[in-house]
N, CA, C and O of each residue as an XYZ file, in Angstrom:
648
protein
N     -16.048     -8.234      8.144
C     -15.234     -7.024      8.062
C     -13.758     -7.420      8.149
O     -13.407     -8.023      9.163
N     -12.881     -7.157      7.230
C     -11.355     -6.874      7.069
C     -10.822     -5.948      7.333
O     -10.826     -4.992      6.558
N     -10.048     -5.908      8.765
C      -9.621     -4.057      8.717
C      -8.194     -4.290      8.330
O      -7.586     -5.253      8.797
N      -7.524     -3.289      7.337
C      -6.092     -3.182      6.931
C      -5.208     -2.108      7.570
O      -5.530     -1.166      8.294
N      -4.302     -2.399      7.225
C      -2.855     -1.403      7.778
C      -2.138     -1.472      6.181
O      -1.852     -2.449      5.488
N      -1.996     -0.067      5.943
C      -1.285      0.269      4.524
C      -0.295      0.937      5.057
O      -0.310      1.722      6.006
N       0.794      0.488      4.219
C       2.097      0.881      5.151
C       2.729      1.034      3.258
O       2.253      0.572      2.221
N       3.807      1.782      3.486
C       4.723      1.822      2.189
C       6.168      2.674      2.384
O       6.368      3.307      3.421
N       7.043      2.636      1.414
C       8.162      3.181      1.779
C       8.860      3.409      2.900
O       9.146      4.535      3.307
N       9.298      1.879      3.691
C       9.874      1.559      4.350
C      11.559      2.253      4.359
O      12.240      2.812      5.220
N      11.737      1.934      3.152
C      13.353      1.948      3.020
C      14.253      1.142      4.425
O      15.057      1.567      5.255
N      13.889      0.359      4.270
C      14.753     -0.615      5.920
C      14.270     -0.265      6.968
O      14.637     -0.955      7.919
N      13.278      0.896      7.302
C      13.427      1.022      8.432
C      11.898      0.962      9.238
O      10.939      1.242      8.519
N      11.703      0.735     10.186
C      10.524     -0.213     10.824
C      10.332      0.666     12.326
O      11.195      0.638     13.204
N       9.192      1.352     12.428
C       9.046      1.929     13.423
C       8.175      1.124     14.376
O       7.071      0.783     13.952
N       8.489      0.818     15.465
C       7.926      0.141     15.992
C       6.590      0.394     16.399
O       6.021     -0.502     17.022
N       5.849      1.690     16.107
C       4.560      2.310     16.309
C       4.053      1.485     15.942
O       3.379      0.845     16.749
N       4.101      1.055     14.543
C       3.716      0.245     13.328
C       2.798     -0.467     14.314
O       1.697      0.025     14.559
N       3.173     -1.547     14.866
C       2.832     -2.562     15.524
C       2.116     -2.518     16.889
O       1.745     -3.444     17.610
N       2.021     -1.111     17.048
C       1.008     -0.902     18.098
C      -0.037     -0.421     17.364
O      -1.154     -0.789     17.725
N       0.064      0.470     16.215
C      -0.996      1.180     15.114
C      -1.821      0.028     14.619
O      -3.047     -0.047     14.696
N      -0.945     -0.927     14.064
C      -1.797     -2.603     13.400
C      -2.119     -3.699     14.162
O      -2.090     -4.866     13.772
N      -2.377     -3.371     15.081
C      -2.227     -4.411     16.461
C      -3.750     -5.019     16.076
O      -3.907     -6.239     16.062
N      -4.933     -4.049     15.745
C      -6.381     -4.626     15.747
C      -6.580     -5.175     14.160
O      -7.417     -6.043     13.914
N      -5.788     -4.625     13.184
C      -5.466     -5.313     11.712
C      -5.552     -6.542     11.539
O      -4.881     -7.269     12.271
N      -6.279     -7.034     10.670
C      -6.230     -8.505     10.226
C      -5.231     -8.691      9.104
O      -4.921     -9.832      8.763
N      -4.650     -7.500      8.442
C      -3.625     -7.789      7.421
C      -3.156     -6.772      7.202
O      -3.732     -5.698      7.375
N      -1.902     -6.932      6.737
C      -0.735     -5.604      6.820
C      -0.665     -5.926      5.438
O      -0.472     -7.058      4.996
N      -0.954     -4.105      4.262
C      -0.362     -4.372      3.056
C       0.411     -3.263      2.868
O       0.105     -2.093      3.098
N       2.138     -4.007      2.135
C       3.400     -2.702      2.004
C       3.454     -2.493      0.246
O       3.801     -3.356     -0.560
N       3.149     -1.546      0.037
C       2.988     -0.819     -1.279
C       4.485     -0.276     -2.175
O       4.711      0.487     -3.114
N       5.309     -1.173     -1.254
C       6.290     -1.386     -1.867
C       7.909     -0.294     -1.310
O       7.831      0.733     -0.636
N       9.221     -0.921     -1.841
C      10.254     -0.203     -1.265
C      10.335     -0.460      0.415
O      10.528      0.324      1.344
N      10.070     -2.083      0.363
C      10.398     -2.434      1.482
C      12.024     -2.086      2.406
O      12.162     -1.581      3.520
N      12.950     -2.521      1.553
C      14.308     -2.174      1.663
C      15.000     -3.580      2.091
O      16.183     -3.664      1.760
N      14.501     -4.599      2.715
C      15.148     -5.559      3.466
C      14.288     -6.644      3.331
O      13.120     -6.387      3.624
N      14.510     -7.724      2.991
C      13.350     -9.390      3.571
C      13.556     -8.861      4.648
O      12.815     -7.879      4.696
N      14.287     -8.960      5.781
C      14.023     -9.167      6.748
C      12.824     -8.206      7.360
O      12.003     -8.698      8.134
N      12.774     -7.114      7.060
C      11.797     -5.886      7.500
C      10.234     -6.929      7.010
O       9.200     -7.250      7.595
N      10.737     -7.137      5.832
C       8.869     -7.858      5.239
C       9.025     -8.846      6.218
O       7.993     -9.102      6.840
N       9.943     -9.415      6.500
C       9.669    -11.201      7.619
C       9.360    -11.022      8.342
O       8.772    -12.020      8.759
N       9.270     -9.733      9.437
C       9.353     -8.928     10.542
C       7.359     -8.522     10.759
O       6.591     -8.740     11.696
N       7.185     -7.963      9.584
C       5.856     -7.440      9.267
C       4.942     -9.133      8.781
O       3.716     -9.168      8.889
N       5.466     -9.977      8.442
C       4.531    -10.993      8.517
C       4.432    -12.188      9.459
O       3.647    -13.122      9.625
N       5.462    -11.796      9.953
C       5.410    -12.488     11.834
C       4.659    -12.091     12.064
O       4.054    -13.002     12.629
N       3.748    -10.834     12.102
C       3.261    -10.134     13.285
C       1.756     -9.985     12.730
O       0.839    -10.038     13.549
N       1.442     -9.779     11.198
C       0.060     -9.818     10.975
C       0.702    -10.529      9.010
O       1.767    -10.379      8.412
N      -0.941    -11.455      8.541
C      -0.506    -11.562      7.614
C      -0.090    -10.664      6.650
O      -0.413     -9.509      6.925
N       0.449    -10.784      5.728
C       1.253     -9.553      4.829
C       1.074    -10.209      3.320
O       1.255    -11.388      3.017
N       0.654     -9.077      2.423
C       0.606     -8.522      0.867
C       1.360     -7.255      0.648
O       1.105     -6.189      1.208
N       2.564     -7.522     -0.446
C       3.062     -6.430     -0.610
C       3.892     -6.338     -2.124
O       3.899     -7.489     -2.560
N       4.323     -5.771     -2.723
C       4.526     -5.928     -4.003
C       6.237     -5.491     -3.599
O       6.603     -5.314     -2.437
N       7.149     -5.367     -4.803
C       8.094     -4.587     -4.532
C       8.627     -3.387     -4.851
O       8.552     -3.500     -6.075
N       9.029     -2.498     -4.704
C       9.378     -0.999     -5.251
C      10.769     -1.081     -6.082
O      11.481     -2.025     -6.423
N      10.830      0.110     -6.230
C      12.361     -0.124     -7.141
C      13.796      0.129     -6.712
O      14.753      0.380     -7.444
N      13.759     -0.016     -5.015
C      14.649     -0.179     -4.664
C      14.870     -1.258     -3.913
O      15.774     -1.334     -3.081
N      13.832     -2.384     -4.242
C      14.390     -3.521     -3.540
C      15.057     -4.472     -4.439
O      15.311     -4.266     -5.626
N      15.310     -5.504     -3.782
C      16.484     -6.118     -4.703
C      15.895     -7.319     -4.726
O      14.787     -7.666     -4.318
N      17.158     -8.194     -5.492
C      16.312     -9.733     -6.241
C      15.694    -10.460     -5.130
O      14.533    -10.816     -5.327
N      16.320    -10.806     -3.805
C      15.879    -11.470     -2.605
C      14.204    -11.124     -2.483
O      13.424    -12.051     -2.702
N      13.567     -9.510     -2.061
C      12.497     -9.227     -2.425
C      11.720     -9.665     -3.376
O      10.649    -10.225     -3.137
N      12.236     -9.431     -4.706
C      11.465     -9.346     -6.262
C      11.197    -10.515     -6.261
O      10.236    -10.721     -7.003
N      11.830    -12.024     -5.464
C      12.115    -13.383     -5.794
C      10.496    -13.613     -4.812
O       9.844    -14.596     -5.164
N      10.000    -12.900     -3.853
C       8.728    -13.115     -3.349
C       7.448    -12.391     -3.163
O       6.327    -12.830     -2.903
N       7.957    -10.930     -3.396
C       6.658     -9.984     -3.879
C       6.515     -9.679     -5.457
O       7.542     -9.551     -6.124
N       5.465     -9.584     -5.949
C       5.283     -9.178     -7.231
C       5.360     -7.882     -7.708
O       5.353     -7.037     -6.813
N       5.419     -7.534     -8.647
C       5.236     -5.893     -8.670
C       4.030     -5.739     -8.868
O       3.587     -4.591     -8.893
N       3.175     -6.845     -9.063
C       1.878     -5.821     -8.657
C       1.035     -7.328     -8.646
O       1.260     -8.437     -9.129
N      -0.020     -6.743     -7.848
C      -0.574     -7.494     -6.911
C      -2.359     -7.111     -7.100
O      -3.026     -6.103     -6.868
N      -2.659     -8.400     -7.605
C      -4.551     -8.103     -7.849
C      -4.936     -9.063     -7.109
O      -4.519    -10.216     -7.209
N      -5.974     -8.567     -6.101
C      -7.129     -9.634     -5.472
C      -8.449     -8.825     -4.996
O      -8.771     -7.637     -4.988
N      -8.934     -9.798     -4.680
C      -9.911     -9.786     -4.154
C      -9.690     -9.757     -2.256
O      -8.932    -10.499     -1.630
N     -10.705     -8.550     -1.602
C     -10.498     -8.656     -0.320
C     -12.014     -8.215     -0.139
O     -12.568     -7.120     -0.237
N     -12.434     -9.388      0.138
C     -14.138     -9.652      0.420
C     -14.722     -9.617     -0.934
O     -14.505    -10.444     -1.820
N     -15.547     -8.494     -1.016
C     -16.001     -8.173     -2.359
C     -15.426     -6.956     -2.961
O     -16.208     -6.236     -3.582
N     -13.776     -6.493     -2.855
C     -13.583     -5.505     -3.347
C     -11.911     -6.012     -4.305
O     -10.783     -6.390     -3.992
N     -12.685     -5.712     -5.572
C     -11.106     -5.649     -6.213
C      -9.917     -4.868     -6.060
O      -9.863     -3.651     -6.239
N      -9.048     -5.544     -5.752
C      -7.640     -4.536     -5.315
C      -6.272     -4.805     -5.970
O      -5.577     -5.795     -5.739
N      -5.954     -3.749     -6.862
C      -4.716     -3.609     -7.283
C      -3.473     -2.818     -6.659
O      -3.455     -1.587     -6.652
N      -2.383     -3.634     -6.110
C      -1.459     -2.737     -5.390
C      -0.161     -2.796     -6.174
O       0.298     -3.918     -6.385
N       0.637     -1.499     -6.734
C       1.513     -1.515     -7.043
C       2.680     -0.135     -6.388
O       2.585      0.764     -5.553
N       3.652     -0.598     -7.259
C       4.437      0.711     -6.085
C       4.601      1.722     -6.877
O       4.546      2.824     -6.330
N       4.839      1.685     -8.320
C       4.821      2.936     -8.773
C       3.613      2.958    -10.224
O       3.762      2.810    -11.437
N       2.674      3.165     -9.523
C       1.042      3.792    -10.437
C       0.497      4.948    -10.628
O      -0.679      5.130    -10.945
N       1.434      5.891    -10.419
C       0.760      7.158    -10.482
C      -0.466      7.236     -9.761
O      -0.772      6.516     -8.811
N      -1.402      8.481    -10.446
C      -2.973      8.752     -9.734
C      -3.551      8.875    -10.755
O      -3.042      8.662    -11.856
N      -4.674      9.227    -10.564
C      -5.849      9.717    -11.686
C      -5.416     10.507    -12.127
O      -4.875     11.435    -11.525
N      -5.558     10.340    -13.783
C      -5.238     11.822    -14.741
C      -3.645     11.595    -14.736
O      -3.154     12.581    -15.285
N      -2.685     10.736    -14.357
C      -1.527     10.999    -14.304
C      -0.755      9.333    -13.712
O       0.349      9.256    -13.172
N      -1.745      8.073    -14.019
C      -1.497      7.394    -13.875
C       0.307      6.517    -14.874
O       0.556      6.648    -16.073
N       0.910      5.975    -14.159
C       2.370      5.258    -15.164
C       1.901      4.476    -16.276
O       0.922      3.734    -16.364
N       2.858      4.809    -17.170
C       2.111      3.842    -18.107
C       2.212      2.342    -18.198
O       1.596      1.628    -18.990
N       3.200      1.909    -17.144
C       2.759      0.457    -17.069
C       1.526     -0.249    -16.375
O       1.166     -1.426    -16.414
N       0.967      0.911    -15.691
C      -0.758      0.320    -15.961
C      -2.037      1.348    -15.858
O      -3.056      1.284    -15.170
N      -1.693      2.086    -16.580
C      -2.875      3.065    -17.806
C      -3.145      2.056    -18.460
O      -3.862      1.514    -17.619
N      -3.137      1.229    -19.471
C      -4.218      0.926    -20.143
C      -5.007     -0.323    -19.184
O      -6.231     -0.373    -19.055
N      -4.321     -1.021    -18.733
C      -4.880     -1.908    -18.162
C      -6.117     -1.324    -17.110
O      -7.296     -1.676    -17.080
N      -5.287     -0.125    -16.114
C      -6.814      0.408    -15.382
C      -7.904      0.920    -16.012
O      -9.080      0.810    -15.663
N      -7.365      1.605    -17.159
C      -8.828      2.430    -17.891
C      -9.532      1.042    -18.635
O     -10.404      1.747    -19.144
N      -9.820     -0.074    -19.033
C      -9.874     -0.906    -19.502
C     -10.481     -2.161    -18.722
O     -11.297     -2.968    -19.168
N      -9.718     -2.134    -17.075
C     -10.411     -3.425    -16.484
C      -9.880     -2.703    -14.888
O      -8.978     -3.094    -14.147
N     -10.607     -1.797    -14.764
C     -10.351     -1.036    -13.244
C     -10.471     -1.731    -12.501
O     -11.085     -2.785    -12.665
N      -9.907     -1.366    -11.397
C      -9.818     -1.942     -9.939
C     -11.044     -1.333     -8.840
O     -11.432     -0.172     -8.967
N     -11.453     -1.996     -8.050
C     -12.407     -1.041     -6.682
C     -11.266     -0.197     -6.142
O     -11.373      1.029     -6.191
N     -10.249     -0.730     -5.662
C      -9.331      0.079     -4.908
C      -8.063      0.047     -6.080
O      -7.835     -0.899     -6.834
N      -7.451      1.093     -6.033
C      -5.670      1.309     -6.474
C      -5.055      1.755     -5.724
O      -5.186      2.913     -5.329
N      -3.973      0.715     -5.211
C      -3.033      1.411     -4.513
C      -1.922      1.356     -4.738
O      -1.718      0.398     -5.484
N      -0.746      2.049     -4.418
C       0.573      2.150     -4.792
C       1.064      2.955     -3.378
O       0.556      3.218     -2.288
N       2.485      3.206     -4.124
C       3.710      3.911     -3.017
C       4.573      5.078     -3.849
O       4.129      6.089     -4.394
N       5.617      4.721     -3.787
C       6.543      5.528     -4.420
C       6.857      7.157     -4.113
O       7.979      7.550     -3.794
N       6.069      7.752     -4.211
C       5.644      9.129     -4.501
C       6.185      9.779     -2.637
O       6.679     10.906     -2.612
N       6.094      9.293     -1.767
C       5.949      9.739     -0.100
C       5.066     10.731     -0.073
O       5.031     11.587      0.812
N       4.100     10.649     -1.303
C       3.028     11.665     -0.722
C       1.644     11.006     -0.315
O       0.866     10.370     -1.026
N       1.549     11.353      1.109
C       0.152     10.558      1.220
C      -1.192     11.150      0.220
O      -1.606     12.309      0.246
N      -1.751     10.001     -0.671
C      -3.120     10.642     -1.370
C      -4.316      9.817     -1.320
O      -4.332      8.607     -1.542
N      -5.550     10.707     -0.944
C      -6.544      9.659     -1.175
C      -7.489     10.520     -2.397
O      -7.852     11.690     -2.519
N      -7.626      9.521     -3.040
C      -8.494     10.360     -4.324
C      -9.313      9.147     -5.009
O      -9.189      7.940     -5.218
N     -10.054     10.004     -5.190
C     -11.119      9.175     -5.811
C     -11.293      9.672     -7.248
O     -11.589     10.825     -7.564
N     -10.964      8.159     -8.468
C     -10.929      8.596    -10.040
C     -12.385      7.930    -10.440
O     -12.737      6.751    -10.442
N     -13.249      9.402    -10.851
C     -15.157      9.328    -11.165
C     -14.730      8.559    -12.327
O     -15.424      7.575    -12.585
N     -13.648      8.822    -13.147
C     -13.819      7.820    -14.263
C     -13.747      6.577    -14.542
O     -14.218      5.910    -15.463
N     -13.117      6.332    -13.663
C     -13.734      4.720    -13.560
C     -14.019      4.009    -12.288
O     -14.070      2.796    -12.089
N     -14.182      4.930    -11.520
C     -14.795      4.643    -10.117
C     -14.283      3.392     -8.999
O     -14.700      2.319     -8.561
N     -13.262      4.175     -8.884
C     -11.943      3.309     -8.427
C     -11.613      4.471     -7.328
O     -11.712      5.679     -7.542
N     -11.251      3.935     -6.259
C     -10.384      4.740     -5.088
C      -9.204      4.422     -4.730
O      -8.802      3.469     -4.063
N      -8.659      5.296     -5.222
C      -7.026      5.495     -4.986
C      -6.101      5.702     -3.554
O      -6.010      6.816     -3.038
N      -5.567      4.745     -3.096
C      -4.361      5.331     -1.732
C      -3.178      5.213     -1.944
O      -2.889      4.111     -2.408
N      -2.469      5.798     -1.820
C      -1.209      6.119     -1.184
C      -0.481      6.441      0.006
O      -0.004      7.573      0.097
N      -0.329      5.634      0.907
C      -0.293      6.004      2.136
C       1.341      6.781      2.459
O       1.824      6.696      3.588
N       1.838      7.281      1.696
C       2.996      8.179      1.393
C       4.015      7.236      2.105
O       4.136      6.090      1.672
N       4.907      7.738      3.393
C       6.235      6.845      3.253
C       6.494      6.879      5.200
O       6.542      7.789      6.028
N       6.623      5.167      5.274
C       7.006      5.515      7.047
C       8.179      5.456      7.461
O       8.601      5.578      8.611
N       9.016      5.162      5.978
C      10.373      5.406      6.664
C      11.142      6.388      7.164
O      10.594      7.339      7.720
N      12.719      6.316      7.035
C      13.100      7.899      7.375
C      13.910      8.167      6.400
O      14.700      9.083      6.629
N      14.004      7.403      4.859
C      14.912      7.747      3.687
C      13.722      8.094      3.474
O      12.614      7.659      3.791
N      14.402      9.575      2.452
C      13.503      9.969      1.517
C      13.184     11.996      1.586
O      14.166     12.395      2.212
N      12.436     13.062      1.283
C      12.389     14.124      1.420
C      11.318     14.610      2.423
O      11.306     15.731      2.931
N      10.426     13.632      2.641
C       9.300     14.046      3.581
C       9.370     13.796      4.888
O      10.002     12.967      5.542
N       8.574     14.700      5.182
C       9.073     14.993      7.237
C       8.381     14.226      8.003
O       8.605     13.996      9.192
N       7.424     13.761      7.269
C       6.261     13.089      8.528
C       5.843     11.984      7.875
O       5.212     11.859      6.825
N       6.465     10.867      8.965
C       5.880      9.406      8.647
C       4.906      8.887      9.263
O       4.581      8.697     10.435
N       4.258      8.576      7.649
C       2.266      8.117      7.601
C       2.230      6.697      7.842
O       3.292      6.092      7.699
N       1.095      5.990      8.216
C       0.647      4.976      7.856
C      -0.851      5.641      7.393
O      -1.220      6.800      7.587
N      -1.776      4.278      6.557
C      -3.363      3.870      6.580
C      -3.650      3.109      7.566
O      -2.913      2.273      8.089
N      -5.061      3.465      7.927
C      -6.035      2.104      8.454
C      -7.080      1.932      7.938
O      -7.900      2.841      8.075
N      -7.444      0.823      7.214
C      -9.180      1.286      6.614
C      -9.839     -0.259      7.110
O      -9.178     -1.132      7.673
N     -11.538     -0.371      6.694
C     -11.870     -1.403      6.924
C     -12.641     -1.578      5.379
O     -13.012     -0.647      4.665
N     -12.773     -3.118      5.073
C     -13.385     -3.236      3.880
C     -14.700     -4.454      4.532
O     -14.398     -5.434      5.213
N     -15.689     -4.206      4.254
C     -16.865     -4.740      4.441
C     -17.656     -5.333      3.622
O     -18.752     -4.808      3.817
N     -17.745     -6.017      2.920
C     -18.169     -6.629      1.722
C     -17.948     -6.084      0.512
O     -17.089     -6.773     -0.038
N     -18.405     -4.884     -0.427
C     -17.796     -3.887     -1.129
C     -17.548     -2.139     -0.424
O     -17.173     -1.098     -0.964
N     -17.757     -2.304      0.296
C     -17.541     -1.395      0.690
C     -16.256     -0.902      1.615
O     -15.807     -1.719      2.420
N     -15.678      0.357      1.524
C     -14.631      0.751      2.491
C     -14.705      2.054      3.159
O     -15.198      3.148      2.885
N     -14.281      1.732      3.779
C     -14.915      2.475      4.968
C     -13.434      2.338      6.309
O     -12.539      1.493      6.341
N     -13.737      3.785      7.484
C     -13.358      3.732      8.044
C     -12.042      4.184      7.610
O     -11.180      3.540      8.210
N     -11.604      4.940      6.896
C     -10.219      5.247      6.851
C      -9.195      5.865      7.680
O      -9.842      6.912      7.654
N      -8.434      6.097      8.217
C      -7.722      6.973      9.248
C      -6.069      6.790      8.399
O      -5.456      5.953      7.737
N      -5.901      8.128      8.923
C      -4.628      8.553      8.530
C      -3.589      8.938      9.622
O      -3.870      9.883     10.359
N      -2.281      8.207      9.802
C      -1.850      7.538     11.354
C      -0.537      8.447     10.911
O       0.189      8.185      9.952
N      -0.404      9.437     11.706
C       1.202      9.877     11.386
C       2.493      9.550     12.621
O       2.334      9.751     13.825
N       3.368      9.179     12.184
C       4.490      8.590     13.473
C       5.096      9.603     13.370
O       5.333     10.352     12.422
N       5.498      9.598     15.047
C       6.014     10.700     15.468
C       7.772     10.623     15.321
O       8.463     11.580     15.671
């Protein structure tokens, strides 16, 4: 069992909950719009870290996260990017690629809306764990916690900072 901490839309700023919320986490993944290396250096001191970059980070970032990010975590394929849309309304820099060679999991950021949805069409589960920073229009900062178990995931919780 792999349990994760999905964290996204930082914008610089780092609540220290974080780190009591991911404390039992075996890996912290940021879905992008970190705002700072130092915030990502900060988050991989403390648990290992996967994270892509959003479109407000800059070359220092872009020079070590990818914009998008495919692996494997146990037996579950995982694509993380920061701006992917959802089902039915996915970006088109990767619509064809998902309808074509789907992922088990899709995840992204961007949006600060937390979503979990599940797309029947190609049977892929979607997160968004909306935004924990404090730039941005939304009032309440989210994290994820889920666990992945061979293909399976499971265990999700939805962590709001106060």
């Amino acid at each position: 069992m792999t349990r994760i901490g999905l964290i996204s839309d930082t914008h610089s700023y780092l609540d220290e909950a974080v780190f009591e919320y991911f404390k039992e986490c075996d890996e912290i993944w940021h879905a992008g719009d970190f705002g700072t290396l130092e915030l990502a250096d900060k988050l991989a001191a403390f648990k290992p870290l996967k994270g892509v970059y959003g479109n407000i980070d800059d070359k220092d970032l872009r020079a070590v996260y990818p914009e998008n990010l495919r692996f494997k975590c146990e037996n579950v394929d995982v694509w993380m990017t920061h701006i992917g849309g959802y089902p039915d309304r996915y970006s088109q820099a990767v619509k064809k690629t998902i309808y074509t060679d789907p992922p088990n999991l899709f995840i992204s950021g961007h949006s600060h809306i937390l979503k979990v949805l599940f797309d029947k069409k190609i049977n892929c589960l979607h997160l968004n764990p909306g935004a924990a920073g404090k730039q941005g229009w939304h009032k309440v900062k989210t994290l994820m916690r889920f666990s992945i178990t061979g293909s399976r995931i499971h265990d999700l919780e939805v962590i709001e900072l106060k």
